[in-house]
C-alpha positions as CSV (number, residue, x, y, z in Angstrom):
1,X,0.0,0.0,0.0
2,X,2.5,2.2,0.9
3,X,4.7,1.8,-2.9
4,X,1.3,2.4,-4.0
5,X,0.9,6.4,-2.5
6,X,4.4,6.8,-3.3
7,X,3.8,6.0,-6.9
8,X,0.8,8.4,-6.9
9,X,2.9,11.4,-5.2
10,X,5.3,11.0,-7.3
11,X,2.9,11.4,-10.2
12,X,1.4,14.5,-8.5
13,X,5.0,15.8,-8.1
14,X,5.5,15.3,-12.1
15,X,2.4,16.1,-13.3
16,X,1.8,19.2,-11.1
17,X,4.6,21.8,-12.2
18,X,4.4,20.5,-15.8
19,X,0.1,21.4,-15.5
20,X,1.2,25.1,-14.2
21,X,3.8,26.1,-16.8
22,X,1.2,25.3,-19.4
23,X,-1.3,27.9,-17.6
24,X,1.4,30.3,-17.0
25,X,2.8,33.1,-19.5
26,X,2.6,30.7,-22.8
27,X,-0.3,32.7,-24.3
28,X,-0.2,33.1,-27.8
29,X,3.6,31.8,-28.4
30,X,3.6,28.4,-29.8
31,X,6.0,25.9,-31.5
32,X,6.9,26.0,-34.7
33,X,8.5,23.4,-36.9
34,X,12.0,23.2,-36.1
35,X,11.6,24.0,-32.5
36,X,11.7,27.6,-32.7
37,X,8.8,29.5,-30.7
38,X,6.7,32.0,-32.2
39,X,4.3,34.5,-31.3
40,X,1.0,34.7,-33.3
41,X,1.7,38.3,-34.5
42,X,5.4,37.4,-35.9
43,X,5.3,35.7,-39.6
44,X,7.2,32.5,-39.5
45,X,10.4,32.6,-41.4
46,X,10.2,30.0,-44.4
47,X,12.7,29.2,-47.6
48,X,10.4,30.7,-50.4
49,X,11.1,30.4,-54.1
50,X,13.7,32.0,-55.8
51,X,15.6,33.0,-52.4
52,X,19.4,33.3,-52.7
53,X,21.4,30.8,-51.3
54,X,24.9,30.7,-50.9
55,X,26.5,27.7,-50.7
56,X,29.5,26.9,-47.9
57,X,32.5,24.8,-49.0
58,X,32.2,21.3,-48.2
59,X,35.4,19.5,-49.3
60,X,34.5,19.5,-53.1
61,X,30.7,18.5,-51.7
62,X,29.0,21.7,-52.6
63,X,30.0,21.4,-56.2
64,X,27.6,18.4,-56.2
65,X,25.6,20.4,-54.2
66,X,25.1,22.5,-56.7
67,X,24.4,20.2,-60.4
68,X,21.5,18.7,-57.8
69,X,20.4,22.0,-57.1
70,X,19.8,22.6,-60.8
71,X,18.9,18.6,-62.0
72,X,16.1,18.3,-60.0
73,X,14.7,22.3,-60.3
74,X,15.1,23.1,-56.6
75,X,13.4,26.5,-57.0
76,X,16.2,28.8,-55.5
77,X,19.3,31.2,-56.6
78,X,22.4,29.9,-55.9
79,X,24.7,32.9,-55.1
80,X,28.6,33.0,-54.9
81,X,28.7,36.1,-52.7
82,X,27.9,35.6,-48.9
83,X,26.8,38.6,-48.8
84,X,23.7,38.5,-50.7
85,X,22.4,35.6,-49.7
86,X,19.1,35.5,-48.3
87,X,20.3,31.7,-46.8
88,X,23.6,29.8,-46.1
89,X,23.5,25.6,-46.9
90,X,25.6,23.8,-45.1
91,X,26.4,20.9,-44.4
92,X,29.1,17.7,-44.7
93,X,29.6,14.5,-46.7
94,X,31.4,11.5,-45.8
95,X,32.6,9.4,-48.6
96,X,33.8,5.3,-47.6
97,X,35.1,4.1,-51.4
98,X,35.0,-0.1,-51.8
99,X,38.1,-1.5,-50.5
100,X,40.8,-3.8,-51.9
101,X,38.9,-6.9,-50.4
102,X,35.7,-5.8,-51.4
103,X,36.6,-4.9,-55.0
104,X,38.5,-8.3,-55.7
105,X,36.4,-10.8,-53.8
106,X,32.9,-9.4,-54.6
107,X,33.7,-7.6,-57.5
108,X,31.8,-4.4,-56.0
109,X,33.3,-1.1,-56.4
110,X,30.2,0.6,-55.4
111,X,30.9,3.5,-52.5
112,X,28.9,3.9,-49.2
113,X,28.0,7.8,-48.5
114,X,26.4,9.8,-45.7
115,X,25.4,13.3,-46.2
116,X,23.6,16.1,-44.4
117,X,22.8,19.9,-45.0
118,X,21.1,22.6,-43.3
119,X,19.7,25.7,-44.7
120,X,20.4,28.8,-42.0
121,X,18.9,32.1,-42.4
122,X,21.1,34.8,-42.8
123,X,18.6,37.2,-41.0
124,X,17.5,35.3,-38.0
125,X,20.2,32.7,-37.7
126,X,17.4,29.8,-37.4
127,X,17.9,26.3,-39.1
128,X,15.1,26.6,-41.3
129,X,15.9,22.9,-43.4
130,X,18.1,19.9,-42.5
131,X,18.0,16.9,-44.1
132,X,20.7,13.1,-43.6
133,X,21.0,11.0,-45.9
134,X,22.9,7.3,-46.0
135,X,23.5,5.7,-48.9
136,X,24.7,2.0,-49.0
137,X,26.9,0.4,-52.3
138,X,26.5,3.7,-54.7
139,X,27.7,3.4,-57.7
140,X,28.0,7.7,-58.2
141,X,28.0,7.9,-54.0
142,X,28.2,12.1,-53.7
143,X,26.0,12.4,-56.6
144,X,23.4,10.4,-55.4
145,X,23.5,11.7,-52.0
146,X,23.7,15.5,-53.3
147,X,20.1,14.8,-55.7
148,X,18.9,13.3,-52.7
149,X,19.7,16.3,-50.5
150,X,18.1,18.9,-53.3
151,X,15.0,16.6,-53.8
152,X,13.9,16.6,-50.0
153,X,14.8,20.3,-50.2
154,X,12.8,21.1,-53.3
155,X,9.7,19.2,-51.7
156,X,10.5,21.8,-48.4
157,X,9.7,24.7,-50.4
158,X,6.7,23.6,-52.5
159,X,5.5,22.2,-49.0
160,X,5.4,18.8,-49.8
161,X,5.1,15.8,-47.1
162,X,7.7,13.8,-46.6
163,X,10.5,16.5,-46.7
């Protein structure tokens, strides 16, 4: 009996303080996607078509980056000047090519590739996009990952699920 009111104060104890910050000073901010909080009267900040976006330098990444961009229509400017950039992608790329024992036992030279970008606004500093990707036996490994990159993007901006 007794585990049994120490299990119910302890859910008092829990549920309590968590009931009261809900009440208290939350009013009209909310949650927005991406974990940034909002209030009602502020517009959210969103990647709209045609916004410049300057690319950072990945390690020869961005230049895949980049042909994705364009190949599947991603509906932004892609700037060379920081400074007129309306965003700033980031982002890394890990490429693991087939090894030696791999290549001659299995006869696969395909690659294994991780990727992930973020779009940052210039303005507000707020991750706006981010997107991983891990790709297993590629045979074009950065390409693949890049188009893969630029189509979850694309389907950001247009609004599309699954982005």
């Amino acid at each position: 009996m007794s585990h049994l009111r120490t299990a119910m104060a302890l859910a008092v104890l829990l549920l309590v303080p968590s009931s009261i910050y809900a009440q208290q000073g939350r009013g009209s901010d909310s949650i927005a996607p991406g974990g940034t909080t909002e209030s009602k009267d502020a517009p959210v900040e969103t990647i709209r078509a045609g916004a410049k976006v300057f690319i950072e330098p990945m390690n020869g990444f961005e230049n895949y980056l980049e042909a994705a961009i364009q190949k599947k229509q991603v509906p932004i400017t892609v700037v060379t000047d920081r400074e007129k950039a309306d965003f700033i992608l980031t982002g890394n790329n890990e490429h693991k090519g087939a090894g030696w024992a791999k290549m001659v036992f299995m006869g696969n030279i395909h690659s294994d590739e991780q990727a992930s970008i973020s779009v940052i606004s210039v303005k507000s500093s707020a991750v706006l996009f981010s997107y991983a990707v891990d790709k297993k036996n590629t045979l074009h490994g950065q390409q693949t990952s890049a188009e893969a990159c630029a189509k979850h993007l694309r389907q950001h901006i247009e609004g599309k699920k699954g982005s």
